[in-house]
N, C-alpha and C positions, 0 to 999 in steps of 0.2 A: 505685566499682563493683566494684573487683576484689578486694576486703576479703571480699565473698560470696562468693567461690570458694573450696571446701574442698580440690578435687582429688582428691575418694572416686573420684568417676565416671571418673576419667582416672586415677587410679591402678591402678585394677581392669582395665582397659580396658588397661593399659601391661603389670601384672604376669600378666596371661591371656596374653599372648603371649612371657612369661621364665619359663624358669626357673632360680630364684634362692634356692631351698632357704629356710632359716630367718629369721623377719625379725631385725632387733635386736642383727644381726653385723656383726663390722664386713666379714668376707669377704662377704657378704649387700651390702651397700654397696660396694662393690666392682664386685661382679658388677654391681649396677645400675646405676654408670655407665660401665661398658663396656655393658653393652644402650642404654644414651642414646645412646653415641656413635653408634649406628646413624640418628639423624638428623640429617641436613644442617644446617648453618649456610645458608641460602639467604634471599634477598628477594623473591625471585619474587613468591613467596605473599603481600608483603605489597603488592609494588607491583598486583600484580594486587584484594586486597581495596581498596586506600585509591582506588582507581581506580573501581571498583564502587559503593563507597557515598561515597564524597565525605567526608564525616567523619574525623577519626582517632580521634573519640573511638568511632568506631562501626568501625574499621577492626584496633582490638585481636583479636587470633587469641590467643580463654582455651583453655586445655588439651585441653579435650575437643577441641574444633575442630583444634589442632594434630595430637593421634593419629590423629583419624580420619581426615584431608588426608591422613597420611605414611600410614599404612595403604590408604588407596586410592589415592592421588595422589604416592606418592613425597616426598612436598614433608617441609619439618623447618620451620626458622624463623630469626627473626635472636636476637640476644643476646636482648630483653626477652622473648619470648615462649617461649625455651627455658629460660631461667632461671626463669623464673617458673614454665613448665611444672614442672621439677625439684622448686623447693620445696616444691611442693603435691603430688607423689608422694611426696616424702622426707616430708611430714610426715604423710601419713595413713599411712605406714608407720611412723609413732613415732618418728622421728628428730628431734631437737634442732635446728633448722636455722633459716637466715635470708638474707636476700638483700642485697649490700653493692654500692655505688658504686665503678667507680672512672675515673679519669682517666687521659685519652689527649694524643696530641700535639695532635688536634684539638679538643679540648675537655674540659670538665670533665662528670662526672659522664654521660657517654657510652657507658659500656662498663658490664657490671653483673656477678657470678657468686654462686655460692654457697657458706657457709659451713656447714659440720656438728659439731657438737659431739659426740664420741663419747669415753669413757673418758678426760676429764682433758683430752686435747686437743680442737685445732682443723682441722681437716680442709676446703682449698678446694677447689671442682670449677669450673670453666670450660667449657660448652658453645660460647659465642662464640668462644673460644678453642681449640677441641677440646682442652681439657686434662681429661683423664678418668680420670689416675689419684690417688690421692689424696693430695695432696701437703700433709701438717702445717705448718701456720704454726709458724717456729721461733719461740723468745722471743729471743732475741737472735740477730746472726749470720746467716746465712741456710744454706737449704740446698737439692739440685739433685737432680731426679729426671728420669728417663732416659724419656720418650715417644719413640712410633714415630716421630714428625717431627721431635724437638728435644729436645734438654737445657733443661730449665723449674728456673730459678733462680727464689728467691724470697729478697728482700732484708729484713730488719728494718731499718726508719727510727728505731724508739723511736715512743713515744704511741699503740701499735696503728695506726701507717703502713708499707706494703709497697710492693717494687718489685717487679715481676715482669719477667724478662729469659727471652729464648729464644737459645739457642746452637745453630748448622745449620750446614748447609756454607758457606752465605753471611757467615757470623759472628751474632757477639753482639749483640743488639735488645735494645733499653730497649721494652718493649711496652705499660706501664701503672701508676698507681700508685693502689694503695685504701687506705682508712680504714676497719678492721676496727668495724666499727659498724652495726650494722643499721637497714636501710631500710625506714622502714613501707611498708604497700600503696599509702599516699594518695601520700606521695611516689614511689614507685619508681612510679608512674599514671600523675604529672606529668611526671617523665622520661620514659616512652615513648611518652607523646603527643607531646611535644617532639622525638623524634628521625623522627618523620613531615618535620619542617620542614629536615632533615636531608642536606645532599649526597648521603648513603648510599644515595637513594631513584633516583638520576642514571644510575644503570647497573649491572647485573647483579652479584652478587656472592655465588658461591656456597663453602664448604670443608665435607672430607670426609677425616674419619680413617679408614684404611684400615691392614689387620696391618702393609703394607709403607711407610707413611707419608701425608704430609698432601696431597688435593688442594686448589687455588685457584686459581677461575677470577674476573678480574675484567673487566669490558668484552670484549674479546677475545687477553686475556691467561690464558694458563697456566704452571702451574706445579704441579710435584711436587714434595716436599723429604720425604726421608731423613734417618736419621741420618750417611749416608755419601755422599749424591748429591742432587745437583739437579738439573733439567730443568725450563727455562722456553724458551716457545713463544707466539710468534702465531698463534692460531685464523682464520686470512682467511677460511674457507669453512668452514661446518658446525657454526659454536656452537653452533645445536640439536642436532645429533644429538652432538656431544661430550655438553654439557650430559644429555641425555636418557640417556645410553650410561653416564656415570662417574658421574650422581647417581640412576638410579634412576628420576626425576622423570617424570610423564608428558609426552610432546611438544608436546599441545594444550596444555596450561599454560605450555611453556616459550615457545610460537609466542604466545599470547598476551601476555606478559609483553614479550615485545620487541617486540612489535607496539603495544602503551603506550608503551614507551620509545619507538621510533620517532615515531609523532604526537606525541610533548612537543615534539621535535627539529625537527619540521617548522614546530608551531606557534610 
């Protein structure tokens, strides 16, 4: 199904509300995915659709539906549906681009981002991951760029395989490893229907890159992380209006969503 989506309509829809001066730069590409970063990492929106129509195959949020939700609704999305958003803006902007796999500690083929191909090089972005600045796949060796929340290592394995590690005040995370290889639509379909069947879907989980660093709310857990500080906290009372206040997100959606959560827990 997702093979028909161009992403003209969601591109236009995206770059009406930037501006991002010439296409076909790499400063242009740049710019656009610091404008990305202005959407949440959240599941809200997904537990709230797959909840609604019973389906997952009917429960996928394609591009245009993801803009217009954060444009009215605050809401962003989880990895498949921001990624995907991504490459279908990068590529009706002209850019070289594609979408890779990669592996977490809790499974394979789990986590997804995107690759850009511009002047010779290889350029990854990460939405799931609020990594938005653009950070070159070395050929050999690795190399480390400085984000609002972390220092973003990236390892060469050999065979086009990558580690990717984040370094915070808490220390150095082995966070994921991919296979520089591109994901058709069919497949990358099959993974995100699959990730409906997914723990992920158990309890809230939202993050949000900010000038001053990364938020992450999961259950009723918080946490801020700097490049120089951390603050982690139990939410007892108010994870909606937290929620509602740091992402943005409208309230009725967030009351909803845990009001789902809630009746699974009951049930």
């Amino acid at each position: 199904m997702i093979e028909r989506i161009d992403g003209t309509h969601a591109s236009n829809l995206f770059l009406k509300k930037a501006n991002l001066g010439n296409y076909r730069s790499t400063d242009f590409l740049r710019g656009l995915a610091r404008e990305f970063s202005k959407l949440p990492y959240e599941n809200l929106s997904k537990i709230v659709k797959v909840a609604r129509v019973g389906s997952p195959h009917e429960a996928l949020r394609l591009p245009h539906e993801v803009l217009s939700e954060h444009f009215e609704y605050g809401f962003g999305g989880t990895c498949f549906s921001l990624t995907f958003l991504l490459e279908r803006i990068l590529r009706a902007c002209g850019f070289k681009c594609y979408k890779v796999m990669a592996d977490m500690r809790s499974g394979k083929n789990v986590h997804c981002l995107v690759i850009v191909e511009e002047r010779d090089a290889r350029f990854m972005i990460d939405p799931g991951y609020a990594i938005y600045e653009l950070i070159e796949l070395p050929r050999f060796g690795s190399t480390m760029v400085s984000c609002p929340h972390a220092i973003v290592e990236v390892i060469s394995r050999g065979e086009e395989i990558y580690d990717v590690w984040t370094i915070d005040p808490s220390g150095r995370k082995w966070r994921y490893r991919f296979r520089d290889v591109p994901t058709s639509d069919r497949q990358f379909e099959g993974y995100w229907i699959a990730s409906f069947s997914k723990p992920t879907l158990n309890n809230v989980c939202l993050t949000k890159l900010t000038p001053q660093g990364h938020i992450y709310i999961r259950k009723d857990f918080f946490k801020f992380t700097s490049l120089h500080s951390l603050t982690k906290k139990r939410l007892r009372d108010g994870l909606e209006e937290v929620i509602s206040s740091e992402f943005g997100i409208d309230s009725r959606w967030v009351d909803l969503a845990l009001g789902i959560l809630a009746k699974r827990r009951i049930g």
